[in-house]
C-alpha positions as CSV (number, residue, x, y, z in Angstrom):
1,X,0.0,0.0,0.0
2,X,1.1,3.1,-0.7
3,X,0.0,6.3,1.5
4,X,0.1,8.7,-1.1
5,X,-2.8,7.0,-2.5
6,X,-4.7,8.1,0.6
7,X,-6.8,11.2,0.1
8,X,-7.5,13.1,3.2
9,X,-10.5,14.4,2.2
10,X,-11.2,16.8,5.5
11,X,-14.7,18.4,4.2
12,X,-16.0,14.4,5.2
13,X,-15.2,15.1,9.0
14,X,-18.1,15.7,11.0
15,X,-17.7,19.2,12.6
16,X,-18.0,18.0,16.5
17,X,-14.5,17.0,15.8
18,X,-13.4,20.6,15.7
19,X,-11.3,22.1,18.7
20,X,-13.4,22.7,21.8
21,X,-14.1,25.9,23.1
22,X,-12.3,24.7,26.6
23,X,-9.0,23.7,25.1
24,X,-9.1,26.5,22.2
25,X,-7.1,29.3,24.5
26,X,-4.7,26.7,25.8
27,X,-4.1,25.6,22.2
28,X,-3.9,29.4,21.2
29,X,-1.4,29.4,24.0
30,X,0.9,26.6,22.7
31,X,1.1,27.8,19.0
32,X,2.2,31.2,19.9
33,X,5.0,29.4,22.1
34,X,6.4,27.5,19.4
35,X,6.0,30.4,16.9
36,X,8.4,32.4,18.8
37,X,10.5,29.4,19.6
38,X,10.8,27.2,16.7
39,X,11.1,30.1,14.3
40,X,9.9,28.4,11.1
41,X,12.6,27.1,10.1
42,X,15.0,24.2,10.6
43,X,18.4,25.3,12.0
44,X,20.3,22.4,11.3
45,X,20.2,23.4,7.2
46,X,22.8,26.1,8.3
47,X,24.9,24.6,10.8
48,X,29.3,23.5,9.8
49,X,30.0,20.4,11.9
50,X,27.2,19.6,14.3
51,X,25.3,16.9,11.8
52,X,22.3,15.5,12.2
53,X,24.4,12.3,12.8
54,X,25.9,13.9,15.7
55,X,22.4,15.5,17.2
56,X,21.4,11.9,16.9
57,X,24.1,10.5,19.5
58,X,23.3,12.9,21.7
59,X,19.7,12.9,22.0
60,X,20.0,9.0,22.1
61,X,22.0,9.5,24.8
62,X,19.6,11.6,26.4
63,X,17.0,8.8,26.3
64,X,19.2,6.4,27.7
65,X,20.7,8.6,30.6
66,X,17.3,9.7,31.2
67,X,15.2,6.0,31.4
68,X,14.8,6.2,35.1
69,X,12.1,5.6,37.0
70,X,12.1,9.3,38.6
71,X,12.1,10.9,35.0
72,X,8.8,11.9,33.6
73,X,8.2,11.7,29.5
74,X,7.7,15.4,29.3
75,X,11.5,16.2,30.6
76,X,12.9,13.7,27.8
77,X,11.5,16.3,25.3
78,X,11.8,19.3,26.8
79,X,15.4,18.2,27.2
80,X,15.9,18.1,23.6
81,X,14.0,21.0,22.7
82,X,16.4,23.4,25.1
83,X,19.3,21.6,23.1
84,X,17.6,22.3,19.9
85,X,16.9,25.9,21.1
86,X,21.2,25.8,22.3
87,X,22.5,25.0,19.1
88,X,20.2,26.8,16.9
89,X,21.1,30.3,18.6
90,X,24.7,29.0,18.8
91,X,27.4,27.1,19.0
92,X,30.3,25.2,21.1
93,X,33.3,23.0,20.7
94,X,32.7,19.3,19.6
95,X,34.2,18.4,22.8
96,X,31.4,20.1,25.0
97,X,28.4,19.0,22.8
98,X,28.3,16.1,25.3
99,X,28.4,18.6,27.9
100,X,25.3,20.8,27.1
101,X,23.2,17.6,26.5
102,X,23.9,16.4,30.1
103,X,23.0,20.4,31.5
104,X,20.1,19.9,28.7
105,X,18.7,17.5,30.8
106,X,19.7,18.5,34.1
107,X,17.5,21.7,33.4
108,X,14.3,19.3,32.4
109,X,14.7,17.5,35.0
110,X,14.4,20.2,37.7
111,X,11.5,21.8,35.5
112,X,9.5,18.2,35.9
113,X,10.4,15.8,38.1
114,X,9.7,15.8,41.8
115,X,12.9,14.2,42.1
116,X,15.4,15.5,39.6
117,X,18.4,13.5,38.3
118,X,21.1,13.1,40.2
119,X,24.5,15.2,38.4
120,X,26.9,11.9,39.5
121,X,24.4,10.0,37.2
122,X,25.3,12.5,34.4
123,X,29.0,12.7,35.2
124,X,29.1,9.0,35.2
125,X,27.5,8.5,32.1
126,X,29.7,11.3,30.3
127,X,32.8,9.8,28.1
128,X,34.8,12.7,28.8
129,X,35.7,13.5,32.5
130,X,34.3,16.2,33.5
131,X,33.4,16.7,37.2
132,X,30.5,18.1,38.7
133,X,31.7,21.9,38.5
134,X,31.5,21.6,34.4
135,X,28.0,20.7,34.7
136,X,27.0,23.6,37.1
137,X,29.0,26.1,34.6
138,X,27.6,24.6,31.1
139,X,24.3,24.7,32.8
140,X,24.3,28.6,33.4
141,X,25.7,29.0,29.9
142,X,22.5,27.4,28.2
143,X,20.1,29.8,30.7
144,X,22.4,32.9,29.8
145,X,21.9,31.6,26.1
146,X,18.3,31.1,26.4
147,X,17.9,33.8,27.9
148,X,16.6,31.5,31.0
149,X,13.8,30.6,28.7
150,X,13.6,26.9,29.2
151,X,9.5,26.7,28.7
152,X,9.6,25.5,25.6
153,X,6.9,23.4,24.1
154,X,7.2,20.1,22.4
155,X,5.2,17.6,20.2
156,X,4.8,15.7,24.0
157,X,2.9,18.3,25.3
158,X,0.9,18.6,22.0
159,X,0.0,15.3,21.7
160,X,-1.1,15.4,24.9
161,X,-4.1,17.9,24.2
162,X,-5.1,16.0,21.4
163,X,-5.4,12.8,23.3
164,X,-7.5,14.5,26.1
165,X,-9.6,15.9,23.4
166,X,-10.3,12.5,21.8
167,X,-10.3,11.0,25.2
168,X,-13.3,13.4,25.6
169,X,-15.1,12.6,22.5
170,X,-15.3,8.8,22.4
171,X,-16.1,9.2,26.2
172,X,-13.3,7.1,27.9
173,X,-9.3,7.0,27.8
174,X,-7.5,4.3,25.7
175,X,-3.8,3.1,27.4
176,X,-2.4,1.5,24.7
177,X,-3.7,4.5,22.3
178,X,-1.5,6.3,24.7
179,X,1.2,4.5,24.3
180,X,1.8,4.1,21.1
181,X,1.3,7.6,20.6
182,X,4.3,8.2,23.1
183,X,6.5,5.4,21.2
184,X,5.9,7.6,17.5
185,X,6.7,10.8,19.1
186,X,10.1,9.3,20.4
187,X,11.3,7.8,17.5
188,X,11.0,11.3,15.6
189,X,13.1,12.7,18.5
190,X,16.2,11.5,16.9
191,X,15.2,11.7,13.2
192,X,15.0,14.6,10.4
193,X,11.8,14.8,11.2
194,X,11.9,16.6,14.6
195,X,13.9,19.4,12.8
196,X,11.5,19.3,9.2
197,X,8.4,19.8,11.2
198,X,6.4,22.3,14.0
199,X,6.0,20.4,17.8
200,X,2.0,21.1,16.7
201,X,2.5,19.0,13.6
202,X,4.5,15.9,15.1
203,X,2.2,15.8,18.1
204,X,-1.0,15.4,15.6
205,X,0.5,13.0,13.7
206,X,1.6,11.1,15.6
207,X,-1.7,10.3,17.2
208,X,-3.2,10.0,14.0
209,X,-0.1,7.3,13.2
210,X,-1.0,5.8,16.6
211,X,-4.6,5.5,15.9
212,X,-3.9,3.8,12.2
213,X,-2.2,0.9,14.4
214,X,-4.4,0.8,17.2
215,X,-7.4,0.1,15.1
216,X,-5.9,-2.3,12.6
217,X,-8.5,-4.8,12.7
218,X,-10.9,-2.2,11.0
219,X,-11.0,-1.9,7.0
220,X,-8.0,0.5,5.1
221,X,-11.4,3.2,5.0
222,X,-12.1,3.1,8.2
223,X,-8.5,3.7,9.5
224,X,-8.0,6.1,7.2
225,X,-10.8,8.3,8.3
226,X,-10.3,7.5,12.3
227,X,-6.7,8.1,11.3
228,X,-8.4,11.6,9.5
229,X,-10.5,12.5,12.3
230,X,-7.4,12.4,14.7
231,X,-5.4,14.9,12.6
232,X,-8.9,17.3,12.5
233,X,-8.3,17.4,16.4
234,X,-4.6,18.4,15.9
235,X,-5.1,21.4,13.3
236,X,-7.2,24.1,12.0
237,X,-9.0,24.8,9.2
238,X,-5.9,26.5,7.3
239,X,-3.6,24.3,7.8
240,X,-3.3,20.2,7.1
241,X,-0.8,19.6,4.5
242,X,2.3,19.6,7.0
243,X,0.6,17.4,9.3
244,X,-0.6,14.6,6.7
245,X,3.0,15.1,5.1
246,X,4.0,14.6,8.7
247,X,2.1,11.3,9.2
248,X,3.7,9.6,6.1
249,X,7.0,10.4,7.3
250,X,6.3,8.8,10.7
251,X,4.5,6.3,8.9
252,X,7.5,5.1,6.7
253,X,10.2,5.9,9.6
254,X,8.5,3.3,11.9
255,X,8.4,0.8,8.9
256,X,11.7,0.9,8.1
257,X,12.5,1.0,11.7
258,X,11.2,-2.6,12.3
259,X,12.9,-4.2,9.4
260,X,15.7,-3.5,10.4
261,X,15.8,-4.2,14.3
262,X,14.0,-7.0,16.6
263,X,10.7,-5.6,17.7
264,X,11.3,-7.0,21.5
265,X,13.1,-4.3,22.8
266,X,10.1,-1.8,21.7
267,X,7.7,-4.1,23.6
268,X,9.8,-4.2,26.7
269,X,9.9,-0.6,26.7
270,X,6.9,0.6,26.2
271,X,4.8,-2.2,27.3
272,X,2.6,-2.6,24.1
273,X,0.8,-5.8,24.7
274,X,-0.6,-6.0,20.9
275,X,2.0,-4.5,19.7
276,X,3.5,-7.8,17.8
277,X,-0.3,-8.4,17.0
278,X,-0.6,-5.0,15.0
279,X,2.5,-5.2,13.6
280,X,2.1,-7.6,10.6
281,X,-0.3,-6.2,9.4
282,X,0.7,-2.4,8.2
283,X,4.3,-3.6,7.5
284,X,3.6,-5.9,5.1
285,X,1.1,-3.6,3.2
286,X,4.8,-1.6,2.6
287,X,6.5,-5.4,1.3
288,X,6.3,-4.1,-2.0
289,X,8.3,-1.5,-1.6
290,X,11.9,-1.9,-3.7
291,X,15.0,-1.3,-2.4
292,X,15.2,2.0,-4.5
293,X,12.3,3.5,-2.4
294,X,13.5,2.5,0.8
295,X,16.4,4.4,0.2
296,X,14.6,7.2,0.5
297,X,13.1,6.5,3.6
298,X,16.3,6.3,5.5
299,X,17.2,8.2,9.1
300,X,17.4,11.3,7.6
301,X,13.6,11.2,5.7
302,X,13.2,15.0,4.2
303,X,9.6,14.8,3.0
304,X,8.7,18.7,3.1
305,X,11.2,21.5,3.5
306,X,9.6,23.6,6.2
């Protein structure tokens, strides 16, 4: 199957699926915080040295530092957006790229978590030894960078809204909806993607992604337009193209993601009990797929230049 054969025909949506007056002023409130902080565009186009390749390590190891118990999902993200927001105002030496992902993350962490990390966890898991005193100081020089504006939104928090708004709708909350939702928005954190696209447009989706999976027992139509009606919740009337453009990159990312690693370690994680159920099925619809193609839907997918 091929998703650009899928038209997202959004006049067929019934209009009780359109933003509720109770969330509209926080949503108001989120898009003008990624407006001023995301900018438009994607700062990596313009940076000498600091690759995508190299924003991948370290934001991998930000998840792994970062899987603890004490950690909440939300500080994972907002620890690579104040990276993001470091790097795209300016730079540092290779050596201390390291460095401002560890202070990235100790600055989440005391944002979220009742119990933030630990800096001997960070130092620890550091390859270069730097001491406690290195964090402190590359900590201060993010804030002065930021301008100690660490409130940056994410696709986490976006995502969020939109599940409490279908939550709302269909009258009951859905765990594994959740979840899945949560394991799409992570794998975009180290890909193109992250960079290509607005928080607002990851965050929709990836629900809508999500909700494709989640309800795979149900004929290609009907996913489609669940899968339809998800992405109404996440936009406004002006604006879809990014985030169905959005959804087919996530949609070929994960894809390619699981044929080419075991699909154990995704279960373990994230606790997807029907995960290897609802797997077959979407993957194989791609089986067709030559090797030519999939060479375009490699780690650094660049569907739509934002």
């Amino acid at each position: 199957m091929n998703l650009e054969d899928v038209l997202w025909d959004f006049d067929m949506i019934p209009s009780q699926l359109q933003q509720p007056d109770m969330s509209k002023e926080m949503y108001e409130i989120m898009i003008d915080n990624e407006n001023r902080f995301y900018g438009g565009f994607n700062y990596m186009e313009y940076k000498e040295g600091f690759t995508y390749e190299s924003r991948s390590r370290l934001i991998a190891w930000i998840r792994e530092v970062g899987n603890q118990p004490s950690i909440e999902a939300q500080t994972i993200f907002m620890a690579v957006a104040i990276l993001d927001r470091f790097f795209s105002i300016g730079d540092c030496i290779p050596k201390h790229w390291q460095l401002a992902a560890a202070a990235s993350l100790f600055l989440a962490s005391k944002y979220n978590d009742s119990k933030p990390i630990r800096v001997s966890i960070l130092r620890n898991s550091m390859q270069e030894p730097f001491c406690k005193e290195d964090i402190y100081a590359m900590e201060l020089m993010v804030l002065y960078r930021l301008d100690f504006e660490i409130s940056i939104i994410t696709s986490w928090e976006f995502a969020s809204l939109f599940l409490d708004r279908l939550f709302q709708m269909l009258g009951r909350r859905d765990p594994i909806l959740t979840k899945l939702t949560l394991y799409f928005l992570e794998i975009c954190l180290e890909n193109e993607i992250s960079c290509e696209f607005f928080p607002s447009d990851i965050g929709g989706a990836a629900l809508a992604v999500a909700s494709w999976y989640r309800h795979h027992r149900l004929s290609k139509q009907q996913r489609t337009r669940f899968a339809k009606c998800c992405i109404s919740i996440a936009i406004d009337e002006y604006d879809k193209t990014d985030v169905v453009e959005c959804f087919r990159s996530i949609f070929a990312l994960h894809n390619l993601i699981i044929s080419r690693a075991a699909t154990k370690s995704i279960v373990d994680r994230y606790g997807l009990n029907v995960y290897l159920r609802i797997l077959p099925m979407p993957s194989l619809e791609l089986c067709s797929t030559t090797r030519e193609q999939l060479k375009h839907v490699t780690s650094t997918i660049r569907i739509v230049e934002r």
